[in-house]
C-alpha positions in Angstrom: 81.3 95.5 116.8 77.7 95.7 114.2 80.1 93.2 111.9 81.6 90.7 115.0 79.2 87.9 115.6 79.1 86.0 119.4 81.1 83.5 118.1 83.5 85.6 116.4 83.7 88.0 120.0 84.4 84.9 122.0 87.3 83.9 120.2 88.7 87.3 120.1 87.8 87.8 123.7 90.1 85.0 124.5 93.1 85.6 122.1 92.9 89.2 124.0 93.3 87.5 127.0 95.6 85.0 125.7 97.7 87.0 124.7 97.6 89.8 127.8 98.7 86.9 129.7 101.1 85.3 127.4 99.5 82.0 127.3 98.2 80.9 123.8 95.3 78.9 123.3 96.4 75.9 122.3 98.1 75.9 126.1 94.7 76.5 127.7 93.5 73.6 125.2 96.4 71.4 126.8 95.1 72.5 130.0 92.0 70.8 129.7 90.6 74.1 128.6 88.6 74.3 125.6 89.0 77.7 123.8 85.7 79.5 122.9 86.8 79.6 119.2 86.3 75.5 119.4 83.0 75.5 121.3 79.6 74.8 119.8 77.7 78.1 120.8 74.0 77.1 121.1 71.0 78.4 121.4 68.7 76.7 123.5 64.9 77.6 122.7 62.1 75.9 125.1 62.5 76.6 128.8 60.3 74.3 130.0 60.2 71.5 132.1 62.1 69.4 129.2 64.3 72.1 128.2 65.5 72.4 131.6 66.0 69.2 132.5 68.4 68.8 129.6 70.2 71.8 130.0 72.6 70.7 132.9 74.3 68.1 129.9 74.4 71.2 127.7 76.5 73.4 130.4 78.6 70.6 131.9 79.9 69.7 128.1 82.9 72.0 127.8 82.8 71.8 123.4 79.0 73.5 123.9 78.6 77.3 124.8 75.0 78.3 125.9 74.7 81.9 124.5 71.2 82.5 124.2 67.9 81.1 125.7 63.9 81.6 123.9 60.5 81.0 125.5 57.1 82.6 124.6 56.7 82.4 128.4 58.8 84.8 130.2 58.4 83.3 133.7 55.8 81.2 135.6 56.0 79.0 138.7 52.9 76.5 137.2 54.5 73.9 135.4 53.4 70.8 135.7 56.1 68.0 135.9 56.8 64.2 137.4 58.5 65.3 140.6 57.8 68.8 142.9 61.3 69.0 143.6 63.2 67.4 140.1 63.9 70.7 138.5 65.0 72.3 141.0 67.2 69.8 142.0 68.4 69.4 139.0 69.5 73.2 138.6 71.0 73.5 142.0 73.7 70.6 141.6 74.2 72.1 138.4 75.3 75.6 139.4 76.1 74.6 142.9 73.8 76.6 145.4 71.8 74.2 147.5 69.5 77.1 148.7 68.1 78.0 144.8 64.9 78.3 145.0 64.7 77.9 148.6 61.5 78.7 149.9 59.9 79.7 146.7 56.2 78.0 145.5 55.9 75.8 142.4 57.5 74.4 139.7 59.9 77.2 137.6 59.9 77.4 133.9 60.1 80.3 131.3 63.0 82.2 129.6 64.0 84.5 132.9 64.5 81.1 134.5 66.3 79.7 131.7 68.7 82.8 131.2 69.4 82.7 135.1 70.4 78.7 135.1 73.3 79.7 132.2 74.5 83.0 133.9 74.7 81.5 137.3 76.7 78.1 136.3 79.0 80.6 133.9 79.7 82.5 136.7 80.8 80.1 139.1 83.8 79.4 137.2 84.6 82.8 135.7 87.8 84.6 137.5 85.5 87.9 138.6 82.7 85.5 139.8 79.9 86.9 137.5 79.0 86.5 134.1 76.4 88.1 132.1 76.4 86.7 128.5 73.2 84.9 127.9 70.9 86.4 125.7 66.9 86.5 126.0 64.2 86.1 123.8 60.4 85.7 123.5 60.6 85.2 119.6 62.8 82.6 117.7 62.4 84.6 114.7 64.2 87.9 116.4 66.5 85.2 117.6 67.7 84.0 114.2 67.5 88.2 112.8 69.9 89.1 116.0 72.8 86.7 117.0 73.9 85.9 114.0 77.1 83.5 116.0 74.9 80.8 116.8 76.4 77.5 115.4 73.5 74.7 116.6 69.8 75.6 117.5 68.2 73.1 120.2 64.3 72.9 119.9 62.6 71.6 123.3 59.4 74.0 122.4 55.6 71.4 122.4 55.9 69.4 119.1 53.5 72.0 117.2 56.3 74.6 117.2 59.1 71.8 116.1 58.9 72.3 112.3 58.8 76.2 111.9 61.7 76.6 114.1 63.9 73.5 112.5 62.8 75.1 108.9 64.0 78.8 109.9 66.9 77.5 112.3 68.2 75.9 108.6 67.8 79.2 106.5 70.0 80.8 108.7 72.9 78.4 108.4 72.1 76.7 111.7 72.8 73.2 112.8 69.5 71.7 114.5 68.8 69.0 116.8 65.1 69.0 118.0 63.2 66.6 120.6 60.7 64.2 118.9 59.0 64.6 117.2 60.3 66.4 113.6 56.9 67.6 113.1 53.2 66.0 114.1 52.5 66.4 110.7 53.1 63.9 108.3 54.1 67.2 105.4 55.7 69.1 107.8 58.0 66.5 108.7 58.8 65.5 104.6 59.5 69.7 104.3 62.0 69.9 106.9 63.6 66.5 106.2 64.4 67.6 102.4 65.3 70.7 103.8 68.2 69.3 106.0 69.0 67.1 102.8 69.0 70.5 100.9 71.2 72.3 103.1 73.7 69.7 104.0 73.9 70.8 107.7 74.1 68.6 110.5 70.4 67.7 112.0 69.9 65.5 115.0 66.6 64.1 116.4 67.2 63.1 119.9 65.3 60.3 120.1 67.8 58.0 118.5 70.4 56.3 121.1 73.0 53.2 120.3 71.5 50.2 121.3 73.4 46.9 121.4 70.0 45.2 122.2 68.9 45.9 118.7 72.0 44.2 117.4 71.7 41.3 119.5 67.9 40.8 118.5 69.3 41.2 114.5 71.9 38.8 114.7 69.6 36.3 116.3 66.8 37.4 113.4 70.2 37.0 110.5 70.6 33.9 112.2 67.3 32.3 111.3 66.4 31.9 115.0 62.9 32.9 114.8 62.7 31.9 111.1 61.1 35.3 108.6 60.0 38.6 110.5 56.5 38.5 110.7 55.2 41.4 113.5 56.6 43.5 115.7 54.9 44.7 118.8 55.4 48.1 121.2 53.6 49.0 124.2 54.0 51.7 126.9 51.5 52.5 129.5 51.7 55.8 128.6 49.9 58.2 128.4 51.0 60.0 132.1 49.4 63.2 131.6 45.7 64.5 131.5 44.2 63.3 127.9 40.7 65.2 127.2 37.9 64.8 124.7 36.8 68.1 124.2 38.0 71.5 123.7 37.2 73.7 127.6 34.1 75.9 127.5 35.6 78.7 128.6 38.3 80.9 127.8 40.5 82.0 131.0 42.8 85.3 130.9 46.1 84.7 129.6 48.9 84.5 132.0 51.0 87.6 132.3 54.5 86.8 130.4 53.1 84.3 128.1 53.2 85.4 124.6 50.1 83.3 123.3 49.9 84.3 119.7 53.5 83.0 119.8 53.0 80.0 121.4 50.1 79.2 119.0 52.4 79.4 116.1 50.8 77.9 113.1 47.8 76.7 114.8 44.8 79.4 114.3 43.5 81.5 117.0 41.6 79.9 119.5 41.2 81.1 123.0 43.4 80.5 126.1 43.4 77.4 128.4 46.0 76.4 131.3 44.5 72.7 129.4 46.4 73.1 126.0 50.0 74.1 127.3 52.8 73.1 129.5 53.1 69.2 129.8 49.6 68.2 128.6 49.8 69.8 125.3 50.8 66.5 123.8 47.6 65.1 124.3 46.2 67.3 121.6 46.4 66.4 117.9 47.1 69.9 117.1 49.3 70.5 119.4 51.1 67.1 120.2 51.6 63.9 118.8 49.9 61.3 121.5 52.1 58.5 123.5 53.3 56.9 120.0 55.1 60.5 119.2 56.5 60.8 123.0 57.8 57.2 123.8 57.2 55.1 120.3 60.6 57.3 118.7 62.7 56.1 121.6 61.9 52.5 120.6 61.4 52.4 117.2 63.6 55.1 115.3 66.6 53.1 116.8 65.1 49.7 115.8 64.3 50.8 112.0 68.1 52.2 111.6 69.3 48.8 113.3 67.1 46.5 111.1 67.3 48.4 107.7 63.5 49.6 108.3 63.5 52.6 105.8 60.8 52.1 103.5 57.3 54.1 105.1 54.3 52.1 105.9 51.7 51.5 102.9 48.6 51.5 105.7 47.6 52.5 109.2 44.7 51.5 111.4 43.5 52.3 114.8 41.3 51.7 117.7 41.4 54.2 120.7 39.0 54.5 123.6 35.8 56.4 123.4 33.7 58.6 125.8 29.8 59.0 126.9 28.5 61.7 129.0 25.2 62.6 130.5 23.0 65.1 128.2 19.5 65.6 129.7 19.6 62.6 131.5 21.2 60.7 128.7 24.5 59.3 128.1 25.7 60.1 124.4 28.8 59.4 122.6 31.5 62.0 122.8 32.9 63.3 119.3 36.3 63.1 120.1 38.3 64.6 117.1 40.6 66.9 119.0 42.7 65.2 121.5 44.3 61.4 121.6 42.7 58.7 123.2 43.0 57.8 126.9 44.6 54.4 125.4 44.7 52.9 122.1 46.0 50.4 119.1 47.6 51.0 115.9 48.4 48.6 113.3 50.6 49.4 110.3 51.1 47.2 107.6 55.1 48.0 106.3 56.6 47.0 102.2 59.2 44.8 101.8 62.3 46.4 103.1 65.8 45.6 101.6 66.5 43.0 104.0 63.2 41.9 105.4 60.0 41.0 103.8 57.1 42.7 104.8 55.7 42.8 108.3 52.6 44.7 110.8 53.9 46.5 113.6 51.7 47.2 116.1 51.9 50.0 118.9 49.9 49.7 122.1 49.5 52.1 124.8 46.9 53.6 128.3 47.4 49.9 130.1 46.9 48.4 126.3 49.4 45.3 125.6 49.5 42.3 123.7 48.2 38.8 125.6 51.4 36.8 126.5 52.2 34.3 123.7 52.3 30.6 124.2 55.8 30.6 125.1 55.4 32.8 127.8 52.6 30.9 129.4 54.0 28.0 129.7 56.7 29.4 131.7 53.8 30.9 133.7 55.0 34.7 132.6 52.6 36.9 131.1 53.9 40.6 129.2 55.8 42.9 130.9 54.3 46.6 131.6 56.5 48.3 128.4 58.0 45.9 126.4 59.0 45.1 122.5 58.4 41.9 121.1 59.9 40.4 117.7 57.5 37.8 116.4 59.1 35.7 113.3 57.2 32.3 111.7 59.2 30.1 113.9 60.1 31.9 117.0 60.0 35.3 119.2 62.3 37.8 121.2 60.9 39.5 123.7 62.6 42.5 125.7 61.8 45.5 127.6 60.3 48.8 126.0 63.1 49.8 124.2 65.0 46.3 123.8 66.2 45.8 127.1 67.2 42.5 127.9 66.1 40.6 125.1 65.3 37.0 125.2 64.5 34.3 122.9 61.0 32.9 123.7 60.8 29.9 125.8 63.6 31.4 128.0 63.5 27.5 128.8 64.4 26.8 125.5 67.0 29.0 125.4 69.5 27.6 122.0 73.1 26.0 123.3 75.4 29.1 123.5 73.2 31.6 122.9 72.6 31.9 126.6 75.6 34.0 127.4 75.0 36.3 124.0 72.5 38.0 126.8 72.7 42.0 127.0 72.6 43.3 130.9 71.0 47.1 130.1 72.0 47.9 133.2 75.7 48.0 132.1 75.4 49.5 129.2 76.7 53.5 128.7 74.1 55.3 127.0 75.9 58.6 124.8 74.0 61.0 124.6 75.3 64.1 123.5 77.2 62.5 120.3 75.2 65.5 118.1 78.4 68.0 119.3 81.3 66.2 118.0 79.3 65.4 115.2 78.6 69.0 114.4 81.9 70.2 115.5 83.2 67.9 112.6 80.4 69.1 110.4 79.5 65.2 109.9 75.5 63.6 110.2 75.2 61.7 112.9 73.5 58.1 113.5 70.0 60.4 114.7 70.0 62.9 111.5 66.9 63.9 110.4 67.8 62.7 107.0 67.6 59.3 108.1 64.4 59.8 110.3 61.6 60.0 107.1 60.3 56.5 108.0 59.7 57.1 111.7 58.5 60.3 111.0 55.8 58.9 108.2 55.0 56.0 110.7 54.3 58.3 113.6 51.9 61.1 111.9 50.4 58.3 109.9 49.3 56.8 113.3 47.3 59.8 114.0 45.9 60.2 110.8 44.4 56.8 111.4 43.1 57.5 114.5 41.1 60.6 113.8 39.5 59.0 110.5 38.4 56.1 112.2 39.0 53.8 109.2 41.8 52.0 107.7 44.1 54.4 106.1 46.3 54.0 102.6 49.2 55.8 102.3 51.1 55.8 99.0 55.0 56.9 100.2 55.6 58.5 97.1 53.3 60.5 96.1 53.0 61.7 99.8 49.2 61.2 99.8 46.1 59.2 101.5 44.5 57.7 98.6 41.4 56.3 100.1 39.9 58.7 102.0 40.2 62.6 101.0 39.2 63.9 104.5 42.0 61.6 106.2 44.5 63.4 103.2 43.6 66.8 104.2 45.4 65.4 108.2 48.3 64.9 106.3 49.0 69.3 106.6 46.9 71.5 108.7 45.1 74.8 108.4 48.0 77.4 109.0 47.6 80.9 111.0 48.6 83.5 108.5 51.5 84.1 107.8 52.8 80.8 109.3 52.5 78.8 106.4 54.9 76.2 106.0 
């Protein structure tokens, strides 16, 4: 048994009983049965609000086995999240017990509660009722050192934590798909990128989704209907969580069951605040990556792969909101260099691409958008809330957020038959769990990290422009800000010891 890995035992397991009840697997398979042998046995590390959430697709998907769970936290009821009840819900259609959680306080999170969700949905569909094979951990690194039958890693830990985990996930022979971001660092991202190159495993980002508006808004741009790419516009009202401008005062005592050394990772010691984790760590440039990391790789890591964007930004600036408060009966001007704005701008200025000459695309977010075009005030319209907007030197396309419903600008003027080329995103079926046939093929898919470089760059550049305040050049190759050494040195980060990457 020290030599049989999980994945190994679970194949064995069910020859055994294959064969004790004279029906061979490829029967069961018929059956509508997937044998363990062919299942993806993953390991799902982030219990969290996020983590949770995503786990009833991971358990409902008979080619994925859930086999072990991993949180620093071991169980909490203080989660923050955008519903009281989501969560919950979520978990009890899942396993089927209406009364989970009944009467309990708050919003559950942490590796207990993770580890409970897999054992109870396992068990309603075993023959004796029960089931006790999910392992627990507080430390990815024991993790990797102990189940060595893990096929695919899933990484739903805050973005800080994304790159160490991807990085030794890979030096184990693991396949990885992460939530965005890669890294929220502009190195860290190149590292583990070149890594999954290196390796040749299979590496999904799960921000990237098949979009058939981005098709129709390239045919209409290969068609010459808005003449040469010019800009391109995103905005979200993000951000939905608590953004800060200072670091708390005070320290508070760390929660029992939260490992906060761990949860740290690579970021140095600093004391403990309910402020830096859960949901609002991503307001914190060490520990998240702002609104353009959360929403702008939904958006725009589809729409570079479906225009041929893959050639990084050469320059990044950045306007964000700024703060006063009252010193000694004076307001003075907050220092902000340790969380994102409460909204902002960002303007990058992109190369020539293969197929497109070269263009600005600008990100917008906090209630920030761009003031509706001509063509849209003359129809009496002004912007939408989220939306994407495709300008060109003889026309526009304006859709939702991510693309949805896209429309040539003046809808009045509309071209003869290009009318009924309209996408309804409403009927169209989003995939999202394409990573598993991928990796049970052992094939990249359309979201592999080794086609996610550009997004990545674009991203981390954004905050690097923010916090230096200046307009920021970025030479692709050799990986480097070349007009502003302090802006360079955002590129990496001061690492904890022994958590250099």
């Amino acid at each position: 048994m020290s030599t049989l890995n999980r994945r190994d035992f679970l194949a064995s397991a069910a020859t055994f009983a294959a064969s004790f009840t004279i029906v061979p697997s490829n029967v069961i398979a018929g059956l509508g049965k997937i044998p363990p042998s062919d299942q993806l046995t993953v390991a799902n590390i982030g219990c969290g609000t996020q983590g949770l959430r995503e786990m009833s697709g991971l358990l409902n998907n008979p080619k994925v086995r859930v086999v072990a769970v991993c949180d620093v936290n071991k169980f909490s009821t203080d989660y923050i999240d955008w519903s009281p009840y989501g969560i919950r819900n979520d978990i009890r259609r899942t396993i089927g017990d209406d009364s989970w959680w009944e009467g309990k306080p708050g919003i559950p999170g942490g590796r207990d509660i993770g580890k409970e969700y897999v054992e109870k949905f396992y068990s309603k569909n075993s023959p004796s009722g029960g089931y006790k094979g999910c392992a627990s951990y507080e430390d990815y690194r024991e993790l990797f050192a102990k189940e060595s039958g893990i096929d695919v890693v899933k990484i739903m830990t805050p973005d800080h934590t994304h790159a160490p985990i991807a990085l030794a996930a890979m030096d184990s022979k693991m396949h990885v798909v992460t939530h965005k971001p890669i890294a929220n660092r502009l190195v860290e991202g190149r590292k583990v990128i070149q890594k999954a190159k290196d390796s040749g495993l299979v590496t999904h980002l799960l921000a990237w989704s098949d979009r058939p508006e981005y098709r129709q808004i390239k045919a209409w741009i290969d068609a010459g209907l808005i003449g040469e790419l010019k800009e391109i516009h995103n905005w979200s009202y993000r951000p939905v969580w608590q953004q800060w401008t200072k670091r708390p005062a005070e320290s508070q005592p760390i929660p029992d069951g939260l490992n906060w050394e761990l949860w740290l990772g690579p970021v140095p010691d600093m004391p403990y605040h309910k402020n830096y984790t859960h949901n609002v760590f991503r307001g914190w440039y060490e520990f998240g990556g702002g609104s353009v990391a959360d929403m702008g790789h939904y958006s725009l890591f589809p729409l570079f792969e479906t225009l041929g964007i893959h050639r990084s930004p050469i320059s990044a600036k950045a306007f964000g909101t700024t703060t006063r408060e009252e010193v000694n009966q004076v307001y003075q001007w907050v220092n902000n260099d340790v969380a994102f704005p409460a909204s902002c701008m960002i303007k990058w200025k992109f190369p020539e691409q293969e197929k497109l000459p070269a263009f600005d695309l600008f990100w917008y977010d906090g209630g920030m958008k761009p003031f509706a075009p001509e063509e849209l005030e003359m129809d009496a319209k002004d912007t939408p809330e989220e939306g994407l907007m495709i300008v060109g030197t003889k026309g526009k396309i304006l859709g939702g957020f991510r693309g949805e419903n896209p429309v040539l600008l003046p809808e009045s003027k509309m071209m003869p038959g290009r009318d009924s080329e309209r996408i309804n995103s409403r009927e169209v079926d989003r995939k999202t769990d394409q990573w598993v046939d991928a990796m049970l093929e052992n094939r990249q898919t359309p979201g592999s990290f080794t086609r996610a470089q550009c997004i990545t760059d674009t991203i981390n550049l954004g905050a690097i422009a923010l916090r230096a305040g200046k307009k920021v050049h970025f030479d692709s190759n050799l990986v480097k800000i070349t007009n502003d050494e302090e802006a360079n040195r955002l590129l990496t980060r001061e690492y904890r010891s022994g958590w250099e990457i």
